[in-house]
Structure formats: C-alpha cells, structure tokens
GUNUTI-709736 format. One record per residue: residue number from 1; x, y, z of N, C-alpha, C, O in turn. Coordinates in Angstrom, 2 decimals. Atoms other than C-alpha are relative to their C-alpha. Layout:
! residues N
<site resi="NUM" n_xx="X" n_yy="Y" n_zz="Z" ca_xx="X" ca_yy="Y" ca_zz="Z" c_xx="X" c_yy="Y" c_zz="Z" o_xx="X" o_yy="Y" o_zz="Z"/>
...
This chain:
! residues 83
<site resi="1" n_xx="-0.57" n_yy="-1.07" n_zz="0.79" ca_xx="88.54" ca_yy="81.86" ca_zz="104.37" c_xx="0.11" c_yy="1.29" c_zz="0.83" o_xx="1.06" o_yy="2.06" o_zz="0.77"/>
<site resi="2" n_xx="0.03" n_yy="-1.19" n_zz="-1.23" ca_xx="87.74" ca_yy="84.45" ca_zz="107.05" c_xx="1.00" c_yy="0.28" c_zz="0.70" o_xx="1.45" o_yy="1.40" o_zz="0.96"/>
<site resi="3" n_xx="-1.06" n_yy="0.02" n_zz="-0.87" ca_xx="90.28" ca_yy="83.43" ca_zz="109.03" c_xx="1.17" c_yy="0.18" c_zz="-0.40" o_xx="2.03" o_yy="0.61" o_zz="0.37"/>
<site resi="4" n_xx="-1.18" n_yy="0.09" n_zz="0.19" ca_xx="93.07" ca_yy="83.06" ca_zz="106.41" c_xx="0.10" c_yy="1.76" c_zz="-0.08" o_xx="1.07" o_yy="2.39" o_zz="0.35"/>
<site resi="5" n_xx="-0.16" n_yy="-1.69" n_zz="-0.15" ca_xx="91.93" ca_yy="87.26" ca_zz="105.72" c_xx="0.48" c_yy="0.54" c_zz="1.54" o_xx="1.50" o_yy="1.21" o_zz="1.68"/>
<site resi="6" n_xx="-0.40" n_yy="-0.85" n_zz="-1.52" ca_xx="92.23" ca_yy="88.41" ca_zz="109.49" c_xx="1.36" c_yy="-0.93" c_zz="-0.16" o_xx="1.50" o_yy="-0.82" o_zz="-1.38"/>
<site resi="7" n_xx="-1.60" n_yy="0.43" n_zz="0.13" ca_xx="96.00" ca_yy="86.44" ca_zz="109.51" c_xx="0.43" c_yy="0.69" c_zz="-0.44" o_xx="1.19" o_yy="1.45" o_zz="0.16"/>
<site resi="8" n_xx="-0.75" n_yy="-0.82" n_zz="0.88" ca_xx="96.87" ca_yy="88.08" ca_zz="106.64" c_xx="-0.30" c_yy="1.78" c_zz="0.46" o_xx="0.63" o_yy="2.51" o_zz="0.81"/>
<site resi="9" n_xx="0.05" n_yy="-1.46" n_zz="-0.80" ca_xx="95.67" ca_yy="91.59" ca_zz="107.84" c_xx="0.49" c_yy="0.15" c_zz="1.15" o_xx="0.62" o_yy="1.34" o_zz="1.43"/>
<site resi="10" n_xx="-0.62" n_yy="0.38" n_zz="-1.05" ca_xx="97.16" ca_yy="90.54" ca_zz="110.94" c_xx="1.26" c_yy="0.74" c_zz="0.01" o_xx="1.82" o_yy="1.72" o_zz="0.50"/>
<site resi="11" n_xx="-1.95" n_yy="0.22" n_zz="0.69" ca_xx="100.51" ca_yy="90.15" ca_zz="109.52" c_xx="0.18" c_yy="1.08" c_zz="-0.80" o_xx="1.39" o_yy="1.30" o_zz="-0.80"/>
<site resi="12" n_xx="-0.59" n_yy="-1.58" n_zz="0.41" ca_xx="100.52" ca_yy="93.90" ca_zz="107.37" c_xx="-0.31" c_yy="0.78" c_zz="0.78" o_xx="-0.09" o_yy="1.91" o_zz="0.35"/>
<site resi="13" n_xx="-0.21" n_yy="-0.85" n_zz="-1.07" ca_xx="99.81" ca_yy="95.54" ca_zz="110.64" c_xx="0.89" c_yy="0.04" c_zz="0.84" o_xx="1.01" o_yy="1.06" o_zz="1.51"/>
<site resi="14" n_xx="-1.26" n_yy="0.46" n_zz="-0.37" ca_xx="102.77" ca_yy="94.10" ca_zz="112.04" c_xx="0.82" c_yy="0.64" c_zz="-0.29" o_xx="0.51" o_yy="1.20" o_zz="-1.34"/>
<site resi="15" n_xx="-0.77" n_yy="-0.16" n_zz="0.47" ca_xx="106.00" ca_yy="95.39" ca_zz="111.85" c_xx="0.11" c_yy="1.17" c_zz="-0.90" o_xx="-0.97" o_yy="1.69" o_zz="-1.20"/>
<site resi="16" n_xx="-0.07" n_yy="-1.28" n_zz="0.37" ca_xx="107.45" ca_yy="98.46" ca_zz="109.99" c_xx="-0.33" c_yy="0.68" c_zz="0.62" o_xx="-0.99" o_yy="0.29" o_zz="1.58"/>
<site resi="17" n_xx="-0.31" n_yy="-0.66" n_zz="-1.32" ca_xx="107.74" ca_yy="101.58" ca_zz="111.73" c_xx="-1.06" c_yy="1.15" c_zz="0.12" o_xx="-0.81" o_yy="2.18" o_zz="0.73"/>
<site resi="18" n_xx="1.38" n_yy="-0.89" n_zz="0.28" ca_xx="104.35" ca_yy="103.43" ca_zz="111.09" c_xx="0.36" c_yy="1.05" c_zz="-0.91" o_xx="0.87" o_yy="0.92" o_zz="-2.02"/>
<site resi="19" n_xx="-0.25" n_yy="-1.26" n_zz="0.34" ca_xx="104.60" ca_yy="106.88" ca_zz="110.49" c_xx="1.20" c_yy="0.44" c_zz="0.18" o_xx="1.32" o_yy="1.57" o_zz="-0.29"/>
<site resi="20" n_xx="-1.20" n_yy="-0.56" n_zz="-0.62" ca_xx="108.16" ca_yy="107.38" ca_zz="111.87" c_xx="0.92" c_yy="0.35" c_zz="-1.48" o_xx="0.78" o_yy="-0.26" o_zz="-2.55"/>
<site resi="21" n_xx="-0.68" n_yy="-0.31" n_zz="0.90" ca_xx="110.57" ca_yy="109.02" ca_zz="109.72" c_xx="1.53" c_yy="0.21" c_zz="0.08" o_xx="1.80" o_yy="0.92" o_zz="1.05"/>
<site resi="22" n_xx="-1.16" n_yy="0.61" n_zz="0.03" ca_xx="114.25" ca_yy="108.26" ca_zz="109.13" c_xx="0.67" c_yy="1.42" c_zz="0.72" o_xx="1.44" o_yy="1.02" o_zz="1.60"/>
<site resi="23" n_xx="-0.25" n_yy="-1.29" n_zz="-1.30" ca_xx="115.18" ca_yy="112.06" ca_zz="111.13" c_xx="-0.05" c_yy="-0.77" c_zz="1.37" o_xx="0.91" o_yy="-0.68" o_zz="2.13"/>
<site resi="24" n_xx="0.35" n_yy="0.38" n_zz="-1.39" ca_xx="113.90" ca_yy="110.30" ca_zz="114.15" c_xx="1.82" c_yy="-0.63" c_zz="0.38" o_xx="2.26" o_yy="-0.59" o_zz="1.53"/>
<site resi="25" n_xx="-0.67" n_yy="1.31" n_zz="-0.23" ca_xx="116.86" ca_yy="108.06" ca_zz="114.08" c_xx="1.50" c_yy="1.21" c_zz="0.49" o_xx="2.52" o_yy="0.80" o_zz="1.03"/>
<site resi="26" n_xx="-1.17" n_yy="-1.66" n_zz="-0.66" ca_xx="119.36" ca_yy="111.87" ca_zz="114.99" c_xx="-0.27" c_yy="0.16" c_zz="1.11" o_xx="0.54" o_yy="0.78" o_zz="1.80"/>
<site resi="27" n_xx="-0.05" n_yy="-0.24" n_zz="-1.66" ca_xx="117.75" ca_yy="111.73" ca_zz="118.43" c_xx="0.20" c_yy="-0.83" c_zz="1.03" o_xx="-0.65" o_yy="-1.63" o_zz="0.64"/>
<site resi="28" n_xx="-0.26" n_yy="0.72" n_zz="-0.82" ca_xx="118.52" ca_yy="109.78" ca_zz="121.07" c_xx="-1.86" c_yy="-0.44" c_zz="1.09" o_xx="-2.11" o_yy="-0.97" o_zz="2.18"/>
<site resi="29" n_xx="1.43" n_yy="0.13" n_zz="-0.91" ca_xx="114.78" ca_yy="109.53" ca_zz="122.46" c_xx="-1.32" c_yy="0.80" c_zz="-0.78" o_xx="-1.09" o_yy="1.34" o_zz="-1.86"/>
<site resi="30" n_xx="1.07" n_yy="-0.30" n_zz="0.75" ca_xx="111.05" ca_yy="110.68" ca_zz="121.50" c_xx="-0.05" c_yy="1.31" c_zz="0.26" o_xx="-0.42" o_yy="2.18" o_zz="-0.52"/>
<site resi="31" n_xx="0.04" n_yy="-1.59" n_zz="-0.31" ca_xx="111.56" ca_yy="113.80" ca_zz="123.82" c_xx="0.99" c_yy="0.59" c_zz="-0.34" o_xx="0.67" o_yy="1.76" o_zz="-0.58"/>
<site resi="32" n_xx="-0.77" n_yy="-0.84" n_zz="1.09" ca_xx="114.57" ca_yy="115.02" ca_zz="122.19" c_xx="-0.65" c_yy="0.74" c_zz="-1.31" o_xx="-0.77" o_yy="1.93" o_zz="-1.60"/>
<site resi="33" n_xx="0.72" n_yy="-0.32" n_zz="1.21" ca_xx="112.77" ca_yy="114.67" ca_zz="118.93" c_xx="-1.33" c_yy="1.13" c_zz="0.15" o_xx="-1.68" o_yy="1.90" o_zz="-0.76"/>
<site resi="34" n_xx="0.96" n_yy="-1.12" n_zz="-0.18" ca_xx="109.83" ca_yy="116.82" ca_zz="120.62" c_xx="0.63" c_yy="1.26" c_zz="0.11" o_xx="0.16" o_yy="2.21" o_zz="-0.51"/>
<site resi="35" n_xx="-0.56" n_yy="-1.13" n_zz="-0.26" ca_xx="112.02" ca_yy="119.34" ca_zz="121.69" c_xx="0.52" c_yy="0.80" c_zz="-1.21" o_xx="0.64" o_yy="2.02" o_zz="-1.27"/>
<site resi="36" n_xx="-0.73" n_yy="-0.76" n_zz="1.53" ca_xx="113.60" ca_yy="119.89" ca_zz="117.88" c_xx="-1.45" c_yy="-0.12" c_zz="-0.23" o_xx="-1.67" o_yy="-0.06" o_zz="0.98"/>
<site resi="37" n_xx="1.06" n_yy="-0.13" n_zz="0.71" ca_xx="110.04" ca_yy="119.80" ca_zz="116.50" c_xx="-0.59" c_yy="1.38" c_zz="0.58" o_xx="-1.10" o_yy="2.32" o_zz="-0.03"/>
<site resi="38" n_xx="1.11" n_yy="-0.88" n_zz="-0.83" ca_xx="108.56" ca_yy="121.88" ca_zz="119.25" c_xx="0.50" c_yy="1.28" c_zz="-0.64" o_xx="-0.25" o_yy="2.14" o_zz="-1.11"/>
<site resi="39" n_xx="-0.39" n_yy="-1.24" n_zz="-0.12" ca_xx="111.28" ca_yy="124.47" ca_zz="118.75" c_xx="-0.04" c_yy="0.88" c_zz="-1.44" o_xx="-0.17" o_yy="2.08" o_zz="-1.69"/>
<site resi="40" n_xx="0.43" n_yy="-0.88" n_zz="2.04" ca_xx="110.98" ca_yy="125.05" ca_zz="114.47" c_xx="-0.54" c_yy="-1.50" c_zz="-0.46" o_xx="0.20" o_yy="-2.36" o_zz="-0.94"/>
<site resi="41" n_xx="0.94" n_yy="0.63" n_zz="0.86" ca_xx="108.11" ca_yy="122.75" ca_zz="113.37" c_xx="0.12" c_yy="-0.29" c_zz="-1.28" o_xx="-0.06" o_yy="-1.40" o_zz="-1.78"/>
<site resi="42" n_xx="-0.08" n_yy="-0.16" n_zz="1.10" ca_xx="108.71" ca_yy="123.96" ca_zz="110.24" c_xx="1.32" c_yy="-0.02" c_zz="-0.86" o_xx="1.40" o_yy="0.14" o_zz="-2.08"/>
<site resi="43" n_xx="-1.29" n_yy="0.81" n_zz="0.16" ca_xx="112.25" ca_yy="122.92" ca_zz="110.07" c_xx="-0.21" c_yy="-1.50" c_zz="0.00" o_xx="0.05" o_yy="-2.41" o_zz="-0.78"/>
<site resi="44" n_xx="0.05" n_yy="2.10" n_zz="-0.46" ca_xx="111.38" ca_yy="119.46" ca_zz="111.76" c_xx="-1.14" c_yy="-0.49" c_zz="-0.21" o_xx="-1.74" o_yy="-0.98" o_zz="0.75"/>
<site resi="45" n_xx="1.18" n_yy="0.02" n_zz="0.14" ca_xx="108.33" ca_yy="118.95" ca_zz="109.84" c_xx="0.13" c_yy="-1.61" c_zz="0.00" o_xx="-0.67" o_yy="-2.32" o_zz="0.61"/>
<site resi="46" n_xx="0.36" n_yy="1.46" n_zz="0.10" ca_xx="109.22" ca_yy="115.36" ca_zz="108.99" c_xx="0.25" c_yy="-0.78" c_zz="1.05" o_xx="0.49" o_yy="-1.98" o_zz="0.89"/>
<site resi="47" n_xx="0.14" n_yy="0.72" n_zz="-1.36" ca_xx="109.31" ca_yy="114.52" ca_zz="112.79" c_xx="-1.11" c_yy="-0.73" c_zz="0.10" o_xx="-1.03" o_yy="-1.93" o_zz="0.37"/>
<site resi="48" n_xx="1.29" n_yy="0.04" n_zz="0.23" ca_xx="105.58" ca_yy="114.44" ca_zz="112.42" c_xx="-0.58" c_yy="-0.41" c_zz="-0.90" o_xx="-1.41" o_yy="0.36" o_zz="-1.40"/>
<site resi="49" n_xx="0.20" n_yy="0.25" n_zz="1.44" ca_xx="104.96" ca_yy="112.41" ca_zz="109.49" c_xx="-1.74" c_yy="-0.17" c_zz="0.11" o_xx="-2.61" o_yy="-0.17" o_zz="-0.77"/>
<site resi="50" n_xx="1.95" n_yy="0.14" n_zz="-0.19" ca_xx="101.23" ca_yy="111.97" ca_zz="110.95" c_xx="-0.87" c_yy="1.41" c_zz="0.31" o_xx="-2.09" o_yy="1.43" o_zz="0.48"/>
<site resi="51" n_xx="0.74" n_yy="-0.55" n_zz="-0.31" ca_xx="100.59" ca_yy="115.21" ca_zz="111.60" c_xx="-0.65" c_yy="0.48" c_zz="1.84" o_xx="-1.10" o_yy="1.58" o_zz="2.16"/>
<site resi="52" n_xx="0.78" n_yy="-0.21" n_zz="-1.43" ca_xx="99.28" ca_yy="115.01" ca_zz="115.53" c_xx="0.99" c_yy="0.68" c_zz="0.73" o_xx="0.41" o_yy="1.00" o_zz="1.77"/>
<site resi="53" n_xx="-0.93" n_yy="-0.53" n_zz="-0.52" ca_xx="102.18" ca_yy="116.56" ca_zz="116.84" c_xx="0.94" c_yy="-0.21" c_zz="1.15" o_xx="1.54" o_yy="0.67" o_zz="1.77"/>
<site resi="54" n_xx="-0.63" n_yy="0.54" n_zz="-0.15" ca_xx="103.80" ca_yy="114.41" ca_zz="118.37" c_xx="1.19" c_yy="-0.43" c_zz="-1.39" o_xx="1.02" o_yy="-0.65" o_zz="-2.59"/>
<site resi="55" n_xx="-1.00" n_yy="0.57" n_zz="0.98" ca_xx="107.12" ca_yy="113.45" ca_zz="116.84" c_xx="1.10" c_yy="-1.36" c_zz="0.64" o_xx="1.63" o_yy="-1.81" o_zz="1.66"/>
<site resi="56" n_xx="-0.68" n_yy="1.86" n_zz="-0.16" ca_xx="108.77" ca_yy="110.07" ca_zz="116.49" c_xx="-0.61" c_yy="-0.83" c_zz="0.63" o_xx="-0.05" o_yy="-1.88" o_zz="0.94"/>
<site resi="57" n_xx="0.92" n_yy="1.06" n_zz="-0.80" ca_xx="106.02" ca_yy="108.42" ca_zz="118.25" c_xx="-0.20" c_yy="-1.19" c_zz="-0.31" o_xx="-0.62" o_yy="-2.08" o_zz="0.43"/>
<site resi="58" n_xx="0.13" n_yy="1.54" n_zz="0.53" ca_xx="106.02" ca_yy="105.61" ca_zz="116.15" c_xx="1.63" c_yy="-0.42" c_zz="-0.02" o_xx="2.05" o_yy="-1.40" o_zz="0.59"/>
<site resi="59" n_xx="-1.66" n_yy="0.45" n_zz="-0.12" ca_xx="109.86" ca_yy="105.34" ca_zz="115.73" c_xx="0.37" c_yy="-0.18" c_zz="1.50" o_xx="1.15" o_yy="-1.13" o_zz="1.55"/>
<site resi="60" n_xx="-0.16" n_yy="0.25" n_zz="-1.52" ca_xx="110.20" ca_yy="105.33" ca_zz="119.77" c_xx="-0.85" c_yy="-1.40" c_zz="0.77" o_xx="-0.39" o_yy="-2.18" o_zz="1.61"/>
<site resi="61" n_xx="0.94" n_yy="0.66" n_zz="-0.49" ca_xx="107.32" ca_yy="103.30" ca_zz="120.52" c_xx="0.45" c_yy="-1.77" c_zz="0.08" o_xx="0.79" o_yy="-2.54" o_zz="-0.81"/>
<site resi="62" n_xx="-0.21" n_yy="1.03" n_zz="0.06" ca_xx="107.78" ca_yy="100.28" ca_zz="122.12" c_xx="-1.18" c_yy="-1.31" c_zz="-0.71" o_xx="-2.41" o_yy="-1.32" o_zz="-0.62"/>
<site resi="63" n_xx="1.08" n_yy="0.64" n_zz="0.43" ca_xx="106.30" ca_yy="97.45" ca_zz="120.38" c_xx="-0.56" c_yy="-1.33" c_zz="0.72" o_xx="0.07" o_yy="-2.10" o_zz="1.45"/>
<site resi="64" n_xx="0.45" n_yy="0.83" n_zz="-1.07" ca_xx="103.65" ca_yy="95.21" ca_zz="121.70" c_xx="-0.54" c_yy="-1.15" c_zz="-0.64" o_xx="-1.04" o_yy="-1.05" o_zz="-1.76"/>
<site resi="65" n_xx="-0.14" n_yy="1.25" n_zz="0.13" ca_xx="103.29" ca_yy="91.77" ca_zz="121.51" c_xx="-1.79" c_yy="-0.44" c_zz="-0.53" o_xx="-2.81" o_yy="0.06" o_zz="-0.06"/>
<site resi="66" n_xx="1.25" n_yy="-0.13" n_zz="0.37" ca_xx="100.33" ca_yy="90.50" ca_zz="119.65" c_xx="-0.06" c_yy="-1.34" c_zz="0.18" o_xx="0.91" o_yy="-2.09" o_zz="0.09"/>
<site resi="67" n_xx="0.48" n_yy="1.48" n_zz="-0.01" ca_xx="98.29" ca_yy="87.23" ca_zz="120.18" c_xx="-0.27" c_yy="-0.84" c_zz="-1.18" o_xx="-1.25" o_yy="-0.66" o_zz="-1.90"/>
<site resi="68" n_xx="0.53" n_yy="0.60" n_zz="1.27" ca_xx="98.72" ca_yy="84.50" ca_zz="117.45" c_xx="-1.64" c_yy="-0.32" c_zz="0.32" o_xx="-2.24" o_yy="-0.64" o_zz="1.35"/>
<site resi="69" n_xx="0.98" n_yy="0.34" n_zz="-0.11" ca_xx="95.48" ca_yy="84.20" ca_zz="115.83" c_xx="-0.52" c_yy="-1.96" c_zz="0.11" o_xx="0.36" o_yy="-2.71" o_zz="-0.30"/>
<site resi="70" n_xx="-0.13" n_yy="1.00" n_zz="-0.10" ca_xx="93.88" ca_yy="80.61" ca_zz="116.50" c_xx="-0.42" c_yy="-0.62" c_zz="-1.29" o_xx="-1.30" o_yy="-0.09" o_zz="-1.97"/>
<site resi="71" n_xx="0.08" n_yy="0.16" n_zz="1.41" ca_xx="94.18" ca_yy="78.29" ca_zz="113.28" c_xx="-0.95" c_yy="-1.43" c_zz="0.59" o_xx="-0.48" o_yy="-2.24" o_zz="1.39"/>
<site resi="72" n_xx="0.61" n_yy="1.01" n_zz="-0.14" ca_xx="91.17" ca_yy="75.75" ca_zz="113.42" c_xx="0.82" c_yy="-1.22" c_zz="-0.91" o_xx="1.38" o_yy="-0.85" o_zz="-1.94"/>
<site resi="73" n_xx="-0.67" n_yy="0.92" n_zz="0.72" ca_xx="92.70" ca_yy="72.53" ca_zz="112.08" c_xx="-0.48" c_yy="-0.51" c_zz="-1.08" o_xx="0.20" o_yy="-0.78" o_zz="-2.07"/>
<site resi="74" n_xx="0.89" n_yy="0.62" n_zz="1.03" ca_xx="89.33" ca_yy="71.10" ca_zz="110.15" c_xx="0.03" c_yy="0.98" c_zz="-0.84" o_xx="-0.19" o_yy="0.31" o_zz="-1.85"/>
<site resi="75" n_xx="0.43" n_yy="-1.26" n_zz="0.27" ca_xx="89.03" ca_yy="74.51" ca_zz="108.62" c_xx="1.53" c_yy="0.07" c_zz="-1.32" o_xx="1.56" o_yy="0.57" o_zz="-2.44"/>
<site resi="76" n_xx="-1.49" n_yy="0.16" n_zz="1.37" ca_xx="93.01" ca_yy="73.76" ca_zz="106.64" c_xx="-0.84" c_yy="-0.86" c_zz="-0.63" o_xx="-1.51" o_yy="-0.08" o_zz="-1.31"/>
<site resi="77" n_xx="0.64" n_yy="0.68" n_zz="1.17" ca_xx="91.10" ca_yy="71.05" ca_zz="104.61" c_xx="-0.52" c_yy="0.50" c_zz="-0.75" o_xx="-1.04" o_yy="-0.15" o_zz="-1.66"/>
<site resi="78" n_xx="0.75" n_yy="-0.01" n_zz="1.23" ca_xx="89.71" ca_yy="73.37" ca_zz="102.71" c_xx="0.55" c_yy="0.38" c_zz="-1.13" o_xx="0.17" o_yy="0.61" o_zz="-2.28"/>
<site resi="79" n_xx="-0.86" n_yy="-1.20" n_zz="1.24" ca_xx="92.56" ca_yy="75.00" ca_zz="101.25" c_xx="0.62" c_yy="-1.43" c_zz="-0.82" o_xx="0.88" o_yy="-2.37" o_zz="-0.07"/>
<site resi="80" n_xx="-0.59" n_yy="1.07" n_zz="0.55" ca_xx="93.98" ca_yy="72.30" ca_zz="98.53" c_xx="1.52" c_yy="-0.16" c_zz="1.01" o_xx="1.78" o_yy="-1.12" o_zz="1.73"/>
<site resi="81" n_xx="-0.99" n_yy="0.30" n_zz="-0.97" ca_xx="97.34" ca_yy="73.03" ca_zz="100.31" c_xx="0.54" c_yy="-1.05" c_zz="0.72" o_xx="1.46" o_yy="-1.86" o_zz="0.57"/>
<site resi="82" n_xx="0.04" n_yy="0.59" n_zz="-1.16" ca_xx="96.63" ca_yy="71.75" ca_zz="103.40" c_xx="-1.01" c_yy="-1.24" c_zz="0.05" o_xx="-1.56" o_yy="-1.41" o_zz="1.14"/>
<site resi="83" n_xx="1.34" n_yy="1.02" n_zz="0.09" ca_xx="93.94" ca_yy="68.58" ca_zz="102.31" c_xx="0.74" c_yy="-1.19" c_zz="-0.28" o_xx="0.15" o_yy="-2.26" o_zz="-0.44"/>
C-alpha cells in the first residue's frame, strides 16, 4: 500500500506548470519576464505567483526527468485488481 501512495504522490507532482502564471506566456524567455517584473513589480505582480522574486521560473523551467518508481510484482497480489 506504501508503494501504491508514493506512485500516486509521484504522479501529482508531475506535470502542470507550478506557480507559473499565464503572463509568462507574453515573454519570450524567463529574463524578459525578470526585466518586466524587475521594472514595475507592482504592475507584473502575477509574474511572481510564488512570491521569491523570481518570475516565470516555473513556466521557463526546463523539466526533469523523473525515475519510474519500482513496482514489486508479489506486492500486486494484494490489490484484488491485480490477484
């Protein structure tokens, strides 16, 4: 059962674009987007949907490849499912 939780928590950390906010998508890059934030914050607040001040860091960010977790085989027998 342990294992089917970490999968599944696995899998809603995955994918979707964090904090990034649909503005991001007017700049051509993350340092553009710094440069409109840097220059009126308080214009380009929703650059920064996290706050740290960085903007579009999650909308830029390349994403990185994660290791499937390993599925013991004896360990499916317990789910009716898989028995």
């Amino acid at each position: 059962m342990a294992e089917l939780v970490a999968v599944a928590s696995a899998m809603s950390e995955t994918g979707g674009s964090g904090d990034a906010s649909e503005k991001c998508a007017d700049y051509s890059s993350q340092e553009a987007a710094q440069e409109a934030f840097d220059a009126d914050p308080v214009l380009n607040w929703e650059l920064d949907q996290d706050f740290d001040g960085q903007a579009c860091e999650d909308y830029f960010a390349t994403p990185v490849a994660e290791a499937t977790p390993a599925v013991n085989v004896e360990q499916l027998g317990a789910f009716p499912a898989f028995a």
